[in-house]
C-alpha positions as CSV (number, residue, x, y, z in Angstrom):
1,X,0.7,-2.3,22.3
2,X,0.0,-4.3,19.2
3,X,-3.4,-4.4,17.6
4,X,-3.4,-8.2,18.2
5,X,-3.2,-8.1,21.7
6,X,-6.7,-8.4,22.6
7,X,-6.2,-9.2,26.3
8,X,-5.0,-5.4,26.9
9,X,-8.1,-3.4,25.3
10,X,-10.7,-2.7,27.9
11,X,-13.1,-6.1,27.8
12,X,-16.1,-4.1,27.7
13,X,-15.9,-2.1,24.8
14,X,-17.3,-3.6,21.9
15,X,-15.4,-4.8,19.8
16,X,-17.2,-5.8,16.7
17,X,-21.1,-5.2,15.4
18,X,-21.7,-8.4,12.9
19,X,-24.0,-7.8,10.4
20,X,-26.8,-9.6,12.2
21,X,-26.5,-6.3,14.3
22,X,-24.9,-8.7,17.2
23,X,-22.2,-6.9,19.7
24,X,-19.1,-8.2,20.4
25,X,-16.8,-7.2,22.8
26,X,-13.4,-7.6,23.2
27,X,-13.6,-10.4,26.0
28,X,-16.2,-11.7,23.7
29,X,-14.0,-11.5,20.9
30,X,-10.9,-12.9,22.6
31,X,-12.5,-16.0,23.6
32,X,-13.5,-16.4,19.9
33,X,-9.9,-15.6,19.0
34,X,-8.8,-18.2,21.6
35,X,-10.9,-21.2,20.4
36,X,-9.6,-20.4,16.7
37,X,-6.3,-20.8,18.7
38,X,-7.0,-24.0,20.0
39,X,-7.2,-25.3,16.3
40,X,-4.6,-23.9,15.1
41,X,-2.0,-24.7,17.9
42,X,-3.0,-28.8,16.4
43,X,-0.8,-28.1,13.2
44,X,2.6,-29.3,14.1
45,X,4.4,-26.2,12.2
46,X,3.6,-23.1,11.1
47,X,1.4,-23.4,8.0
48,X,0.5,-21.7,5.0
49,X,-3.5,-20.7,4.9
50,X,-5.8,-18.9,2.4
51,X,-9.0,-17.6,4.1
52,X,-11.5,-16.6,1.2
53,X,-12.8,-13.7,3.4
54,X,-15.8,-11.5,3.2
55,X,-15.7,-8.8,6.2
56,X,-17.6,-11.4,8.6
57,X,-16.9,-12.2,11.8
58,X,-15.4,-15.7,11.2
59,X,-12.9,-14.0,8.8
60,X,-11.8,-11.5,11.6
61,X,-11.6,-14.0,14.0
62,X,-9.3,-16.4,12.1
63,X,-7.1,-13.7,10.4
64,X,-6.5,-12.3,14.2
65,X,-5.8,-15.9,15.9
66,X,-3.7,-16.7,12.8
67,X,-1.7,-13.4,13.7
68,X,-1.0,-14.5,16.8
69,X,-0.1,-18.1,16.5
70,X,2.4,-17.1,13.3
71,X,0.9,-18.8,10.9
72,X,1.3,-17.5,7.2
73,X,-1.9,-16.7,5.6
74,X,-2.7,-15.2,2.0
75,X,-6.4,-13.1,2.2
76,X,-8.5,-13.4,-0.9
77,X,-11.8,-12.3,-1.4
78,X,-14.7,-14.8,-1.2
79,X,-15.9,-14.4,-4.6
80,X,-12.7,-15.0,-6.3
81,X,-13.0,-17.8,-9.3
82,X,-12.7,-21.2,-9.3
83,X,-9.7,-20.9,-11.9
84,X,-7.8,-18.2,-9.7
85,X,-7.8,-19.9,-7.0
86,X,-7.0,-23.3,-8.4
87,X,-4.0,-20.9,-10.3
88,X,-2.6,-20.1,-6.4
89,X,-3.2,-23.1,-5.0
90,X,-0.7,-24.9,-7.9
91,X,2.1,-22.1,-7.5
92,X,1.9,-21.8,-3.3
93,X,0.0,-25.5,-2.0
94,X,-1.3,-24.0,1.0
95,X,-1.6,-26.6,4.0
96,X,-5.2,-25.5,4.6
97,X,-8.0,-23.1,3.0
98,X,-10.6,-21.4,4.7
99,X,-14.2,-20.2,3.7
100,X,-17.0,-18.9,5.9
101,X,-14.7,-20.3,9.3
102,X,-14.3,-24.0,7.7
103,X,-10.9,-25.0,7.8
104,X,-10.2,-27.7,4.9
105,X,-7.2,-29.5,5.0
106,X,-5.4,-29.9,1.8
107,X,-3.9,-33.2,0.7
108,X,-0.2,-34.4,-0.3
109,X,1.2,-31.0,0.6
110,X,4.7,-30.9,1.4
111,X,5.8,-28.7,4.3
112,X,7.1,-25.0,3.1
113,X,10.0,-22.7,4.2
114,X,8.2,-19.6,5.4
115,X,11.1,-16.9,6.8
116,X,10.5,-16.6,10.4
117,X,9.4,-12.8,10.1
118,X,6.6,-13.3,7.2
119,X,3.3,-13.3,9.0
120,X,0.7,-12.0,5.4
121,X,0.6,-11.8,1.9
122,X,-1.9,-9.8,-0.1
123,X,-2.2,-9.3,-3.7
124,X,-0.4,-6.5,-5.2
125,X,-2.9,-5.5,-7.9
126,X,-6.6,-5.8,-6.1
127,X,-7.0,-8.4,-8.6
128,X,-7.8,-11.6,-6.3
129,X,-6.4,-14.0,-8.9
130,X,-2.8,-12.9,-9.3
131,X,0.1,-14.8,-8.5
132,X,2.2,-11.6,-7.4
133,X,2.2,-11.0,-3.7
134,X,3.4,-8.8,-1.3
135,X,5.3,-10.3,1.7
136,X,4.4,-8.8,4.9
137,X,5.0,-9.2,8.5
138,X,3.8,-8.4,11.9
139,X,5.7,-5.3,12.6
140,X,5.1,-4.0,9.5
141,X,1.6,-4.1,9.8
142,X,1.9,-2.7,13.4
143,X,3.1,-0.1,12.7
144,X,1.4,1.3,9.7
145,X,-1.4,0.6,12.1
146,X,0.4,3.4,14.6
147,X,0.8,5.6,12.1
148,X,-3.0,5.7,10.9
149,X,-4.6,6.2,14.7
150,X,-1.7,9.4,15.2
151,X,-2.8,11.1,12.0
152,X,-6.5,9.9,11.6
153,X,-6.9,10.9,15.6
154,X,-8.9,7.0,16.2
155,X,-9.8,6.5,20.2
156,X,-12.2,4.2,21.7
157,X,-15.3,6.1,20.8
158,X,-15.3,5.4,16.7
159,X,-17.0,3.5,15.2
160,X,-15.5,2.5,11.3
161,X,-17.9,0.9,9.2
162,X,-16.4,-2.1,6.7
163,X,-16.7,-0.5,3.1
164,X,-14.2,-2.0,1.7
165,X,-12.8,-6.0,1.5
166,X,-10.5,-7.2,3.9
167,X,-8.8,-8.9,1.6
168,X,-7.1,-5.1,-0.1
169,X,-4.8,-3.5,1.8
170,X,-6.9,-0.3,2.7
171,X,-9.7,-2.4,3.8
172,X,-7.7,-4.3,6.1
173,X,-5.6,-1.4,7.7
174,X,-9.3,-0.2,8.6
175,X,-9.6,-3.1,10.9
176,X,-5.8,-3.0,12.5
177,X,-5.7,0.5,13.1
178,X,-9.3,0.7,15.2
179,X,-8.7,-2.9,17.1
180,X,-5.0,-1.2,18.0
181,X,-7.1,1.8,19.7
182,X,-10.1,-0.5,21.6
183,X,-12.6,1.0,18.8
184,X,-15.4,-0.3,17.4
185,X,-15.8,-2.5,14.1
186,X,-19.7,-2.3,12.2
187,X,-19.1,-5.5,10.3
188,X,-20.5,-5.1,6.5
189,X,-21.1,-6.7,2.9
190,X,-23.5,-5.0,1.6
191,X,-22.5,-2.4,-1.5
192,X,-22.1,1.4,0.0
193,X,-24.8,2.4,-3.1
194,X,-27.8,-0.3,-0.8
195,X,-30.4,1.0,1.3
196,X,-29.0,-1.7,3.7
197,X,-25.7,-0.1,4.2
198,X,-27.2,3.3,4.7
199,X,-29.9,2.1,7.3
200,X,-26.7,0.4,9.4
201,X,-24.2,3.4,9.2
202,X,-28.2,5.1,10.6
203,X,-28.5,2.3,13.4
204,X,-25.5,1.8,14.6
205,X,-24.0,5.8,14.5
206,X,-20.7,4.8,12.1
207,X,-18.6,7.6,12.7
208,X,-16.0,7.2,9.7
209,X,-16.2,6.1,6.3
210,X,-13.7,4.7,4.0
211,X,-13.3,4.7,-0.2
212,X,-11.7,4.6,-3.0
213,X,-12.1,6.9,-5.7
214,X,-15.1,4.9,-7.9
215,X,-17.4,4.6,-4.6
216,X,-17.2,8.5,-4.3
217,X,-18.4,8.6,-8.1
218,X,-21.6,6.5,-7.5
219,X,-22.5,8.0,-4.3
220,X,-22.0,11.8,-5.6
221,X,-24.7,10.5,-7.9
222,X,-26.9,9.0,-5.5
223,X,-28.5,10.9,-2.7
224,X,-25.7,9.4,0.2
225,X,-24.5,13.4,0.2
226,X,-28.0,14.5,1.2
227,X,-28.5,12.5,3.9
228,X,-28.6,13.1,7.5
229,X,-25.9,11.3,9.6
230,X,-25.7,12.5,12.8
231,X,-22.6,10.6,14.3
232,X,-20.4,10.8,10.9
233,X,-17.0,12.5,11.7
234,X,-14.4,11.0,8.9
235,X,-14.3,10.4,5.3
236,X,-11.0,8.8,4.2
237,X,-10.4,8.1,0.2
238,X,-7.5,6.8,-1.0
239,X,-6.8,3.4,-3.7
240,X,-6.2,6.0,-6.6
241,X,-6.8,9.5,-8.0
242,X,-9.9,10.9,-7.2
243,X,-10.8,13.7,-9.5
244,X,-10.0,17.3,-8.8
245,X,-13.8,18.8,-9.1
246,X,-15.1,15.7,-6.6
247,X,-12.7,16.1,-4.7
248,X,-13.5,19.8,-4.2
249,X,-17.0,18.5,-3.6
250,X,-16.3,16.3,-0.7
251,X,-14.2,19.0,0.7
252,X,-16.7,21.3,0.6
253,X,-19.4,19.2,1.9
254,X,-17.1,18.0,5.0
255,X,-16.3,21.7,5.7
256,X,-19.9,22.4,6.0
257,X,-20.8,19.7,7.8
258,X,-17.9,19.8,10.1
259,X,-16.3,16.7,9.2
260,X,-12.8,15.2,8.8
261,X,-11.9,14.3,4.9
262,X,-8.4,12.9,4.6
263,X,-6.9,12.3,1.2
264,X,-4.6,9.5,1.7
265,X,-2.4,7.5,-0.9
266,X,-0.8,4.3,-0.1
267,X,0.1,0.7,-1.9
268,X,0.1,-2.7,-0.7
269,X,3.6,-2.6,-0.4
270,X,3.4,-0.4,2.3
271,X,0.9,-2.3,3.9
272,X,-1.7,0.5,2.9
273,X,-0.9,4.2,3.9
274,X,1.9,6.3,2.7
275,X,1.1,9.4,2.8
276,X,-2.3,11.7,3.4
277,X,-3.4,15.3,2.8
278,X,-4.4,17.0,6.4
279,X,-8.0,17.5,7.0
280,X,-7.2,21.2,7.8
281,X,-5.0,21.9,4.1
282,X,-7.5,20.0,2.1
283,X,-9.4,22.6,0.7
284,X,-6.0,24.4,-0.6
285,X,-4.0,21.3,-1.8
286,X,-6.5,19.3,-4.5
287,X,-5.0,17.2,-5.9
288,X,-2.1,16.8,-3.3
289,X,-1.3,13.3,-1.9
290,X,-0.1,15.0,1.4
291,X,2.9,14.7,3.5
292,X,4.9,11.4,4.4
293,X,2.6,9.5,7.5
294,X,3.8,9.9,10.7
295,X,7.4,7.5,11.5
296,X,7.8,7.9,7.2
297,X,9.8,9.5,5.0
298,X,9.0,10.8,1.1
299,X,11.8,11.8,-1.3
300,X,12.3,12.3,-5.0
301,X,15.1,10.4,-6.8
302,X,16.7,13.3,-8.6
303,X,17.3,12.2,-11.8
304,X,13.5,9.8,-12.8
305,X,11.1,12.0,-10.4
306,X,10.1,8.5,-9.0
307,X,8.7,9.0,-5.6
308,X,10.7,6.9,-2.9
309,X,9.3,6.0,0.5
310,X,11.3,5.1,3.6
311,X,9.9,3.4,6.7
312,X,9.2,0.8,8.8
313,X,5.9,-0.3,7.4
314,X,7.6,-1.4,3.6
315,X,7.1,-5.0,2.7
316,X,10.3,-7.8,3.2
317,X,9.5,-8.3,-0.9
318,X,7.5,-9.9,-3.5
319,X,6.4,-13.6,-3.9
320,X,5.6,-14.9,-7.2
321,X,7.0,-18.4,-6.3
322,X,5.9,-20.9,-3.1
323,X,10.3,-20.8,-2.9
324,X,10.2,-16.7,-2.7
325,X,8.1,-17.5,1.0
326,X,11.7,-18.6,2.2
327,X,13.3,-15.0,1.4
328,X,13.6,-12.5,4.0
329,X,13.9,-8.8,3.7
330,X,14.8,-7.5,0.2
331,X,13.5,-3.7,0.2
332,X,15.1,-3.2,4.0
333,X,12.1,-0.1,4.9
334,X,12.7,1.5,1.5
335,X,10.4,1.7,-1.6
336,X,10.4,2.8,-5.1
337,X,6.9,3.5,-6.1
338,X,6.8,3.6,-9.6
339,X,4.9,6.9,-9.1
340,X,6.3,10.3,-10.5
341,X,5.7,13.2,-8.5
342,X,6.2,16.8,-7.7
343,X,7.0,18.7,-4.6
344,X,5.5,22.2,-3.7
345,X,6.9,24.8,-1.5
346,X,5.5,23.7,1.2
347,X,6.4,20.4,0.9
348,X,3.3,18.8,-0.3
349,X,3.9,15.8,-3.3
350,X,2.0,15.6,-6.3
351,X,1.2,12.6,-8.1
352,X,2.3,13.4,-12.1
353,X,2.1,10.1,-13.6
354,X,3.2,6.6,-13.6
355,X,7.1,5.4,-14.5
356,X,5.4,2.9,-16.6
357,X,2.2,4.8,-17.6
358,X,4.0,6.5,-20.9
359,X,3.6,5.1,-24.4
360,X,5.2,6.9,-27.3
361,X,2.0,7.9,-29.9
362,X,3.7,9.6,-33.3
363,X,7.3,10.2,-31.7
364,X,5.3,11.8,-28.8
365,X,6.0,10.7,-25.0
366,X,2.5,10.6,-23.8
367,X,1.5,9.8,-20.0
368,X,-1.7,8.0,-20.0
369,X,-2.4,9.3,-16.3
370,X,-2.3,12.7,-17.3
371,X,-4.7,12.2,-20.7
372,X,-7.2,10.5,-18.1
373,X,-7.4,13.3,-15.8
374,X,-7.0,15.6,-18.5
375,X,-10.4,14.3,-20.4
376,X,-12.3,13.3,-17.1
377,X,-11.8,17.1,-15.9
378,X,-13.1,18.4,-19.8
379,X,-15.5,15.7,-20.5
380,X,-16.6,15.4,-16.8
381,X,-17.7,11.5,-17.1
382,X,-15.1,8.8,-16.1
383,X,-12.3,8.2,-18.4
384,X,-9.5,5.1,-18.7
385,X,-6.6,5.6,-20.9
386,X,-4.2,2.3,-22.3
387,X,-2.8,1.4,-25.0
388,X,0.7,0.8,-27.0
389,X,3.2,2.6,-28.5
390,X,1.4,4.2,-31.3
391,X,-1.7,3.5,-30.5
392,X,-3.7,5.4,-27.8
393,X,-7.0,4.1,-26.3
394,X,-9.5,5.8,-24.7
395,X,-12.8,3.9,-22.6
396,X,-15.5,6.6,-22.1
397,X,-17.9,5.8,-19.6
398,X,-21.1,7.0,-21.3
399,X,-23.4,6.4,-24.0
400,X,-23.1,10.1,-25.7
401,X,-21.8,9.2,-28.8
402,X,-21.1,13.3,-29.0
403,X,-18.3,12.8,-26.6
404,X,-16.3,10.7,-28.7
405,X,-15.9,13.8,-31.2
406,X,-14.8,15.9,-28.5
407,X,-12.3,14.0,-27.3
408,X,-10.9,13.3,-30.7
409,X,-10.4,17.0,-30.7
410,X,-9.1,17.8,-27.3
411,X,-6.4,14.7,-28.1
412,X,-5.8,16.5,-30.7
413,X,-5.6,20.0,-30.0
414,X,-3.8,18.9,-26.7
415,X,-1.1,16.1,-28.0
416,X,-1.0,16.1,-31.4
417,X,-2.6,12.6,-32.0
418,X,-3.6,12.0,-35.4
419,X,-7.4,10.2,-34.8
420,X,-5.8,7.3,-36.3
421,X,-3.7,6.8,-33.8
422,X,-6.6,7.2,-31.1
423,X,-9.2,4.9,-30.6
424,X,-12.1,6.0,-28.6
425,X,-14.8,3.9,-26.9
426,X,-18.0,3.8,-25.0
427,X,-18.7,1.7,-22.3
428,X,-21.6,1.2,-19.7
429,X,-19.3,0.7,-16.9
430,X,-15.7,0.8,-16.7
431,X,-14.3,-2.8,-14.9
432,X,-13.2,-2.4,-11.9
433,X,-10.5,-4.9,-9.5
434,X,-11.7,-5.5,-6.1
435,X,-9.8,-3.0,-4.9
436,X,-11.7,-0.3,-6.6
437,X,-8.9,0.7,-9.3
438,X,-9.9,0.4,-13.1
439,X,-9.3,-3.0,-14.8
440,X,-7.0,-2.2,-17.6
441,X,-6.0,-5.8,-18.3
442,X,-10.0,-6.6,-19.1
443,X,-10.1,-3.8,-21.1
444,X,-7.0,-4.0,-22.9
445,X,-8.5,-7.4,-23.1
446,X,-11.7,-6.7,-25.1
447,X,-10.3,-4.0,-27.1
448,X,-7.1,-5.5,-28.8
């Protein structure tokens, strides 16, 4: 069964929980789905769509009827700019764009060549305004979707809560995978650090949580570890490293609890999940990202270390043109990551560093992944690490001017960086894309 096919979940389970704290079922739901149809079917080809979505129930609806119809559509967050959108519409001319359920028409737009197979895009860095897109279809989607409910264990009874956009790839395998088992949906917006958001996983009994590795941060700050929820069975983080002594943390607190917490690791190019750490090994395989998902396959190229991934959920290819919507599948179920890794014994992978991560500081080879987990581990405050070849920078989230000395050191005790070849800076926040990850561009930005 696909998770599109509404008409075969039981009608009376409930589908989604909107904001407004209204229930949907899945009867309910279909008949919304098949109204959306209606419209849709009135385009006399397939078309190409952006929906500027925001985790309501309008989004859902459309993103599911324009599944089924075959229309193409590109998901961007709501609160993308005026100039990054404007920058996609020039380079794709979608027929139509979506916001809040309004369907506007756009003008003078010629028909496109969309392969018969492409059925999403999605942006390949989190960041809502690049032209880069993954090219994604159905099947793939499907069954990423089938692997997530076999290893995450999802039935009828859960209840996933919406922490994350719809519009990055995590985010929306949330929704596939629990629709695909007749689950429940509790539709959000509000930020996971709000009183609001804690009061509705409280109301309507969430059962599983989802986030990347900067939402963990804030709420290990906050209270949310402290608090007393009663139906909560799952925490899932994946969308980047999350740092060995939180990580223990959440472990910890999920074993005393009695909770699931799954490690996961994934890119959009996989359509979200490529691999994940078993709740049960957790605690003795920090800073693992796990075993290949169920119906995948992990191996390491022998001579670059460059994790490769083989299944059925890989992308056809990348879009950077509206021309590349016409191509069909380049990548044929296998990926190169671009991640380096390490295998253990018991056949566990380890995430060492990026392929293009290195910069070269004093004839040194340095791996910026490694000095940012390196520092965030001795420093114990959050830590981004860019740069160029001779010239290393460092963004220290913190005001403690104290810290910049010490890391001065530790760079160079530990690489044998001359300080001026190191810059070192404080900032309030580190930016963040919508997907969670750190910002380097807008850094790299402000600091060159």
């Amino acid at each position: 069964m696909n998770f599109w096919e509404l008409e075969n979940q039981p009608p009376e389970n409930v589908a989604i929980i909107a904001q407004n704290g209204n229930e949907h079922t899945y009867s309910s739901l279909l008949n919304l789905v098949h109204e959306q149809e209606v419209q849709l079917y009135k385009f006399p080809k397939r078309t190409l769509g952006f929906i500027l979505c925001d985790n309501r129930l309008v989004d859902i609806v459309l993103y599911l009827a324009c599944i089924r119809t075959h229309q193409v559509l590109l998901l961007l967050d709501s609160q993308i700019s005026g100039e990054q959108l404007k920058n996609l519409q020039d380079i794709y001319q979608p027929h139509w764009i979506a916001n809040n359920g309004v369907i506007t028409l756009q003008k003078n737009v010629k028909d496109a060549q969309l392969h018969t197979d492409l059925s999403l895009l999605l942006s390949t860095s989190g960041s809502t305004g690049s032209p880069k897109l993954v090219r994604l279809t159905r099947s793939s989607l499907q069954a990423n979707a089938d692997s997530i409910v076999m290893y995450l264990n999802i039935n009828e009874n859960e209840r996933a809560i919406t922490s994350l956009p719809m519009s990055y790839a995590y985010g929306l395998s949330i929704i596939n995978s629990h629709l695909l088992k007749g689950a429940t949906l509790v539709l959000n917006t509000d930020s996971v650090l709000s009183r609001e958001f804690i009061e509705r996983m409280h109301k309507q009994r969430v059962t599983s949580f989802a986030g990347v590795p900067y939402m963990y941060q804030m709420l290990y700050r906050t209270a949310f570890f402290k608090q007393d929820l009663p139906s909560l069975k799952t925490l899932t983080q994946a969308g980047g490293y999350l740092e060995d002594k939180l990580q223990r943390f959440v472990a910890n607190y999920a074993q005393e609890k009695g909770l699931h917490f799954f490690v996961m690791y994934g890119q959009t190019e996989a359509c979200a999940r490529i691999s994940y750490v078993p709740t049960n090994t957790i605690i003795n395989k920090i800073g693992s990202i796990g075993v290949p998902v169920p119906n995948g396959k992990l191996e390491l190229n022998p001579t670059s270390g460059e994790l490769i991934y083989y299944g059925s959920n890989v992308m056809l290819g990348y879009a950077e043109t509206r021309e590349d919507l016409a191509l069909g599948d380049q990548y044929k179920g296998c990926l190169a990551t671009g991640d380096i890794a390490r295998q253990d014994e018991e056949g566990f992978y380890y995430i060492t560093g990026r392929i293009k991560r290195f910069i070269k500081v004093g004839g040194h080879r340095i791996g910026l992944d490694e000095v940012e987990q390196a520092l965030q581990s001795h420093l114990e405050v959050s830590i981004a690490a860019s740069g160029k070849d001779d010239y290393l920078i460092i963004w220290l989230e913190s005001s403690d001017e104290s810290l910049v000395e010490y890391a001065h050191d530790y760079i160079r005790q530990q690489y044998a960086i001359h300080p001026t070849m190191t810059k070192l800076v404080l900032v309030e926040h580190l930016p963040l894309l919508t997907s969670g990850k750190k910002d380097y561009l807008a850094l790299m930005g402000k600091s060159l």
